[in-house]
Each structure stands twice: as C-alpha cells, then as structure tokens.
N, C-alpha and C positions, 0 to 999 in steps of 0.2 A: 488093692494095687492103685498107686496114684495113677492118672491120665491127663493127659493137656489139655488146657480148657482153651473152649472155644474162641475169639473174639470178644464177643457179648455174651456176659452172664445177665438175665431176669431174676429180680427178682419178686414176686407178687405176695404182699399184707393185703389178704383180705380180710377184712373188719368188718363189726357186726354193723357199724355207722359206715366207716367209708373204707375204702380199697385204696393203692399207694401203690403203685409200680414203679422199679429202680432197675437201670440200665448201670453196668457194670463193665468197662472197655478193657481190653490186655494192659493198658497202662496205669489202670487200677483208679482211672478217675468214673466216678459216680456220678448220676443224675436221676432224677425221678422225670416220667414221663408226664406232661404238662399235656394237659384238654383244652384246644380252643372252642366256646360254646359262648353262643351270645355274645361276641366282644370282651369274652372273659377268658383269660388262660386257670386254670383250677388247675393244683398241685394233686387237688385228690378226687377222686371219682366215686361218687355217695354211691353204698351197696343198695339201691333199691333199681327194681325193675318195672315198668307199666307196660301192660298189653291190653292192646285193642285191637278193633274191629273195623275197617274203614266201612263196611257196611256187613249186616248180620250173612252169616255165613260163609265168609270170602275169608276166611283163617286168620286166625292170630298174627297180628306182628306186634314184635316186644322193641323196647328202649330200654338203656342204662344210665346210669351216673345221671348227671347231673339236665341229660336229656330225658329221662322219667320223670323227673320232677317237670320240665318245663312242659312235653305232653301231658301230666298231667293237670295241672295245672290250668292248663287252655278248654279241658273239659271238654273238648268237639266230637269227643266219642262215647261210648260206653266201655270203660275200661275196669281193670283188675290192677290196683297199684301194692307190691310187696316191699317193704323193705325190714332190715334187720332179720333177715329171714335163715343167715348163720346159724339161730338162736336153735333153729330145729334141726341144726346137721345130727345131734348122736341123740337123737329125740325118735328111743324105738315105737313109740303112740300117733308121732307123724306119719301118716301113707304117703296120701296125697290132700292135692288141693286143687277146687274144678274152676279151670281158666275156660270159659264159654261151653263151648261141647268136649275140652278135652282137659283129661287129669292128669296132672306134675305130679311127679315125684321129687323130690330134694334135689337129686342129679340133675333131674331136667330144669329147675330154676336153675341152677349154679350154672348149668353148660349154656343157657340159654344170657346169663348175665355176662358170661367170660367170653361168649360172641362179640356183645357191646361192646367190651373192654377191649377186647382187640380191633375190632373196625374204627375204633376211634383212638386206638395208641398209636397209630402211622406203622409207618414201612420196617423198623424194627422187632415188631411186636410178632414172632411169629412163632406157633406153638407147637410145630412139628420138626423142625429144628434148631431150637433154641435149647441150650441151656437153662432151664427153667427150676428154682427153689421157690416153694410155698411155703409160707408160713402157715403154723398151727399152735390150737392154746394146748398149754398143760392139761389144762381141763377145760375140758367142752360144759360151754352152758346146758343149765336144767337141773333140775330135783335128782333124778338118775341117768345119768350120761352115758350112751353106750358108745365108747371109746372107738372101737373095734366098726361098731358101724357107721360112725362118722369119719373114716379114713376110708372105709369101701367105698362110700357116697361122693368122698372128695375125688378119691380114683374113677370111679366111674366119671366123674365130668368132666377130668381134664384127659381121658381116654379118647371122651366122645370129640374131643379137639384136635388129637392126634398129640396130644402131650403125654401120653402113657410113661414114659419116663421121668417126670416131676420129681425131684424130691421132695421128703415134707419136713421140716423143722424146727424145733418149737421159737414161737414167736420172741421170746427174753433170749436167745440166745442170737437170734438174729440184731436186737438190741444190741448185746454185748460186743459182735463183732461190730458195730459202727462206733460203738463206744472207744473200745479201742486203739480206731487210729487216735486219739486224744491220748492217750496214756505217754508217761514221759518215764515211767520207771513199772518196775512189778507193783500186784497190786492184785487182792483178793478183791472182787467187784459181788456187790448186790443187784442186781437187775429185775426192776418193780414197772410191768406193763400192763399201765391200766386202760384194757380198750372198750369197746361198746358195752360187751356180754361176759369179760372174763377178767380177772386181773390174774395174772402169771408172774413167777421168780425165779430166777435162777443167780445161784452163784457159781461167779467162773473165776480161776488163778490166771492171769495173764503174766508171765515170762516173757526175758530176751535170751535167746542166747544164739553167740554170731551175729547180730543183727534181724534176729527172724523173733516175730512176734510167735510165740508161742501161747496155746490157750489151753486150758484144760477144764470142763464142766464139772463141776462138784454135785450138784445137784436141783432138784428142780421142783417146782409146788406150783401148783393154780386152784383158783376158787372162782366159783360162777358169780361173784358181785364185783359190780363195774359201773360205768356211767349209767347204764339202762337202767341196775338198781337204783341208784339214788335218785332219777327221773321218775321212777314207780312210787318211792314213796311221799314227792308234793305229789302225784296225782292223786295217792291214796289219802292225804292228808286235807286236801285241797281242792280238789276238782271232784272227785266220787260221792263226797255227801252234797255237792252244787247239784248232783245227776242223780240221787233216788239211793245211793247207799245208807243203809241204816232203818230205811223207810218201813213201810208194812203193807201188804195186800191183803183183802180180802176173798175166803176160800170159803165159801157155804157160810157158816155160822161162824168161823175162827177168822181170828186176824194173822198175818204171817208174814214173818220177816220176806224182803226179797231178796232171793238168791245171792251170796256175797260172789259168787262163780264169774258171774257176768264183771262184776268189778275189778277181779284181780285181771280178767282180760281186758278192760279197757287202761290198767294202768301198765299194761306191757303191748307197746305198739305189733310187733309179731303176731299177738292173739289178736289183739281189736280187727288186727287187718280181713282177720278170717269169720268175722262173726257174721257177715252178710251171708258166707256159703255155707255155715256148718248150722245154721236153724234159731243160734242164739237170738237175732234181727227178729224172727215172729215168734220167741218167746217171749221176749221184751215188750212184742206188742201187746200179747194175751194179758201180760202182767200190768200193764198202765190200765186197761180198760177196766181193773178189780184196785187197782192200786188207791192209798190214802189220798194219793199227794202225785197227782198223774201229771203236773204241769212239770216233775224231776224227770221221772222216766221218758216221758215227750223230748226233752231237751238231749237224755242219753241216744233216745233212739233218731236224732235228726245227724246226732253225732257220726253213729254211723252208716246213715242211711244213706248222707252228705259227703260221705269218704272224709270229715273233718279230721279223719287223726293228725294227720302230715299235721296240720296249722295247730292241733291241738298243742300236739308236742315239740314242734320248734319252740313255741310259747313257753312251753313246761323246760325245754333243753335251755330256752335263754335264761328264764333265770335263775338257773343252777348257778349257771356261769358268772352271772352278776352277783351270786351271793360270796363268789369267792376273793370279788372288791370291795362288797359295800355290808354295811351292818344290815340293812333289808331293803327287800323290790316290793314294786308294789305288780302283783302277778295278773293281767288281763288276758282273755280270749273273747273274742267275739266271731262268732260265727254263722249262717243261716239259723238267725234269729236268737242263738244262745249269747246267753253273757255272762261269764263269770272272770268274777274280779277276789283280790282277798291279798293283803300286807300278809309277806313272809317275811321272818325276821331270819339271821341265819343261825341264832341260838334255835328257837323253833327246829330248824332243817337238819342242826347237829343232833338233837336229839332223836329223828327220825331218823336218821344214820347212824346212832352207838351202835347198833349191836351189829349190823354191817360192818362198822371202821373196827370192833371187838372179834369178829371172824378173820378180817383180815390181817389183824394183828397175829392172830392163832395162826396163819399159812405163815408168815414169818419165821415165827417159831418152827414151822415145821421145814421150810426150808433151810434154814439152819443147820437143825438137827439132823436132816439127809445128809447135810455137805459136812457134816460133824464140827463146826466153829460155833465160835459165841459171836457176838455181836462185836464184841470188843474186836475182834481180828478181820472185821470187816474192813477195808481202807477207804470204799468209795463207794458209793450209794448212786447208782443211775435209773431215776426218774424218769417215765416216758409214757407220755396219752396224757390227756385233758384232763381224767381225777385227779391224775397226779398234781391239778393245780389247787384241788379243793382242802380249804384251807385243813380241817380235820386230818385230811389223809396227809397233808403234809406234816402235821404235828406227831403222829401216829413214829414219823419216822423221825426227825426233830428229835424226837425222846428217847430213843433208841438207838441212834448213832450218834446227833449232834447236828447243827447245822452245818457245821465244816467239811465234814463228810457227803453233804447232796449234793448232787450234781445232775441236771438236766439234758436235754438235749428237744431235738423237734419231735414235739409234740405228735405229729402224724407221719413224718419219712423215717423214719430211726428205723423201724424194723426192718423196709423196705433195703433202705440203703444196705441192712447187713446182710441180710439176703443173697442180693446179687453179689457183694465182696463173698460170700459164701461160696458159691460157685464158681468162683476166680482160685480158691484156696487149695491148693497141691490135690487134696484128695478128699473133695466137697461129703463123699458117702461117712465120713466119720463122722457128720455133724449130722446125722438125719435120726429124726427121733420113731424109729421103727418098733416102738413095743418096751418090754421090761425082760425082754428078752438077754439082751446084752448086758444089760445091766446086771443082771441076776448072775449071768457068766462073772460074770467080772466081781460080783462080791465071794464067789465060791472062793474065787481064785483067790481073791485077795486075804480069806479065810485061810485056804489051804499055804498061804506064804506065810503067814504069822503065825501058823501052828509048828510049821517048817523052820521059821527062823530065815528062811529065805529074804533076800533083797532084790531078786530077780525080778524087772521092769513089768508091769503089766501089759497086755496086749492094746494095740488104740480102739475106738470103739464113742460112741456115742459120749459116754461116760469115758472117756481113756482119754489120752493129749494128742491135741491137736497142731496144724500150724498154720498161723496168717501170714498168708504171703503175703507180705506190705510193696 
C-alpha cells in the first residue's frame, strides 16, 4: 500500500571506500550532504573509523570520515584505525575485533561509524525520524558471503540508532533511479557499479506513461571484485616481494618458504589493519629472526607495527588512478625508514587484471541472462564508481555494447542521489531487495501464466514495476 512520504527522504551509499549521503525534498530536488573539515567541504565522508584513548583507561572515543584520518594522522594517541571494514559485513569467520579492553562486533563498528556520520551531517540527518533508504551490494564481498548475515549486521546497527525502519536496496538500482531523470525516451538500461569491494548490475525498463516515469527491474548480478581488487594485485605484484614474499626461513635443518597468509593480508587493507591484534605482528617477528633475508620481513613488520597501511595504500590507490591516463607511473612509498620504489607500466597492471576483468565479464553475462536480453537490446549502459574509469573495464564494455551506448554519471553521488529519490517514489517498499523471496513468487507466477496462456499483469514487487514519481 502506497503512503506519503515525508518532506526529507535520506538517502545513505555506504561504501567499502567512502559513504555518500543524499537529501531528497517533496519538490523532488536532490543534494548530497557536504562535511565541513579543515577548511574543506568533502562531498564524501571516507568509511574509516579511528579510536582512542585520551589516556589509558578513560574509554574509547571514536571519529569518522574524513576526521579518522586527520586524528589519525596527528598520532597523539595510541589508537586502533579501521577502515574498509564493509569487507567483513557477511564474513561468518569475523566475530570480533579488540579495540583496547573492549571487543566490536560488525554492528558495533558500523553503529559506532553512523554516530560520526550523523554528528557531522548537521540538523537534517536524523535517524529516528527520517525516511531512511540504505544501499546494498548484490553481493556482499568475500570467498563465501553470508547474505543473510550481512543484513542482520546492518539491521542491527541502524536499530541501535533508532533507525529500525531503513529500508535496504540494492546499490545499481539506486543508480538507475538517478540515472533516470536523464532519460528522454524508453529504454532498457545496464547498470554497472563499481564500488570499493563489490561491482554490481542491474538491468531496468524504464517507461512513460501519462507522464510518470515508470521502472521496472529485470534483473540483477554482483561479484566481489572492485577497486580493492585491482589495489591487491600492484600490492601483490609490487610491494610483497619489496616485504619478504617468496623469501625462505629457516626451521632446524629445512629451509621454508614464508607463509604466503601474511601477504594476502597485507595486500587487502581490511586484513593488514587487524594483524597487530590477531598475533600475525609476533609471528612475523619469530619469522625474520630465522628468516634468509630479514632486512624484507623488518621492513613488513615496521609496516605494520607503524600503522603504515593508510600511506601504503593511498600510494598504491594513486596509481591505479594514473594508470588510467598515462601508459606507466613510476610507484614510491616511503615510510619509517621503508622504501619502495618500482615503474608500473599499465600493460603490466592489465594483465594482473585479466582474469578479474574475465570474471566480470562472466556477471555480465549473467545479468543478462536473469533479465533474459542479449546485449543487443541493451539501449544504454550507465557506468558508476572510479573502476568504471579503468581503461580495461571500460573496453570490457566498449566491446559489448559500443561506445555509443556508455554513459556515465558521478562517480561517488549516483547511488546516493537515487536513494533518496527512492524514498520520495509512491511506494518506496517495492524497490527494497528483501531476499529471493519475491522473486521466486513471481517466477511461479509468471510460470503458472504461460502454461495458462494467461495475460493477466503480474503483482509489483522488487522484481515487478514500479513508479518514479518525477
């Protein structure tokens, strides 16, 4: 049953990189909520948190966005800084994680970050009476994604808010609807969002009739590689044999490789951040004191004993970015006392991404085949998040539709902005991706009508048509 929406519809993209809040008014004009910090307004507020200790046992206090990084940074404390930590939402192997004398669970990061985010969104941001849409991926990062638990995790922290009513929605389809108002005719839309941890798709029909934008979801697909992936493999390519990958230790009489374990967590910022509390940090020492070549492991273990990831991997994030202007960077970090240097060419960097850019071709394909078109009857292709700028992912699609067909949009507000228009729309609960539930309804039915010979409308529903109130 439709209901009239509020004034203010919210709506919140949190990302495995950065988070995006968009204000939605009755008049249907949009804006994203701007942070003034240092002399700086930021469109986007970096998902990472730091907490400390103003002196040892006086309790935790935490910071967010873009104030994490600058408390950390100032180093006055003894601190625990997380970020990208999305990573672990449907991560059934995460419990917790010990912040001084007390242990997080996933909910308590996330409600402890969406505190931040609200004490610094001003006087509109309020989560107990608001209209509030969340974005979510198709698929939750990780090897085995427990779906199911990563939307408990999310409810539980926007509970402990007084948000218990949020809806949650997949992030491409919040895309589409900003996409949208752009549209000047009907049009089967592609929707390709590539955010920190995930890339997600959806294809949607968007119709007029009467003047009412009409939408309807065809279907949807996500895959756990994303910017974070192609950041993991310069580090793995690049940075990990700088730091003792490949190396050998000695064990009594045998020489032995050393653990590859430790390196796949330092080329994923999420893990490295936890290596100080989970023991990895004094196995690393055990290992340099036997190791061939202890001046590598020394250099890994200042890495993280120094909290260097943050610097490590802006380093590493920048020049992804440059490789998708320039034929090669030349790649520097320097940090207490390490230095590693090394020319990346971006042939180099494409071929550490085939078989990544070759999976995500494969979710293509399977998006497709959900929404049962071919490519050919695609009409427009909308591109959204920073891989989307990497040249490879751009060709991937180039080849497969055409250039004619891509179209863009902002890189970090697109989901946001549709979001909140979500929440403005007649009857927002049709767009909320609760399960495979409705879905499954709905192919009976649509089973049971074509055995029938039936033409009888299907019911609305996640998957069923919707309407944009423009």
């Amino acid at each position: 049953m439709s209901s009239a929406s509020p004034a203010v519809s919210i709506g919140i993209d949190f990302g495995t990189s950065n988070t995006v809040v968009a204000l939605a008014s009755d008049d249907r004009r949009v804006e994203a909520i701007r942070f003034d910090q240092g002399g700086q307004r930021h469109s986007v507020y970096v998902s990472a948190l730091c907490f400390w200790e103003e002196r040892p046992g006086a309790g935790a206090q935490a910071e967010g966005g873009p104030w994490a990084i600058e408390q950390f940074l100032e180093g006055r404390h003894v601190y625990r800084f997380l970020q990208s930590f999305k990573t672990f939402a449907a991560s059934s192997s995460f419990n917790t994680t010990q912040v001084f004398r007390q242990r997080y669970k996933f909910e308590d990061i996330l409600a402890a970050f969406l505190r931040t985010l609200a004490r610094h969104g001003g006087e509109k941001f309020g989560f107990e009476t608001a209209n509030i849409t969340v974005g979510r991926p198709v698929r939750f990062a990780g090897g085995n994604p427990d779906e199911a638990l990563a939307m408990q995790r999310y409810r539980a922290a926007f509970e402990r808010l007084g948000a218990g009513h949020a809806r949650y929605v997949y992030e491409p389809v919040g895309a589409a609807f900003s996409f949208a108002r752009r549209l000047e005719r009907d049009a089967t839309v592609l929707v390709a969002d590539f955010g920190g941890g995930t890339s997600d798709f959806s294809v949607m029909r968007f119709s007029r009739a009467r003047g009412t934008l009409r939408a309807e979801p065809l279907g949807h697909a996500g895959i756990g590689i994303a910017g974070d992936t192609f950041d993991y493999r310069i580090v793995d390519h690049v940075v990990s044999p700088r730091l003792g990958k490949g190396s050998s230790f000695r064990s009594f009489d045998k020489v032995l490789p050393v653990p590859s374990g430790h390196y796949t967590n330092l080329a994923r910022w999420h893990q490295l951040a936890m290596m100080k509390s989970n023991g990895d940090l004094r196995e690393l020492r055990e290992l340099a004191r036997t190791a061939l070549k202890p001046d590598l492991l020394e250099d890994f273990i200042t890495i993280v004993d120094l909290d260097l990831g943050f610097a490590l991997y802006r380093a590493v994030s920048d020049a992804k970015v440059a490789l998708s202007a320039q034929d090669e960077v030349d790649f520097r970090f320097k940090g207490g006392g390490v230095d590693i240097g090394a020319t990346i060419t971006r042939k180099n960097f494409e071929t550490w991404i085939a078989d990544d850019i070759a999976r995500l071709r494969a979710t293509v394909d399977k998006v497709l085949a959900e929404a049962g078109i071919t490519a050919r009857e695609v009409e427009k292709v909308f591109l959204t998040g920073g891989t989307s700028f990497v040249p490879a992912v751009r060709k991937l699609f180039a080849e497969r539709f055409g250039n004619e067909r891509l179209m863009s949009g902002d890189q970090f507000e697109s989901i946001a902005y549709g979001l909140a228009l979500i929440g403005h729309s007649p009857d927002p609960e049709r767009w909320t991706a609760d399960g495979g539930l409705k879905k499954a309804v709905r192919s009976a039915l649509l089973d049971e009508a074509r055995s029938a010979g039936s033409a009888t409308p299907l019911p609305s529903g996640p998957f069923g048509r919707g309407v944009l109130d423009r």
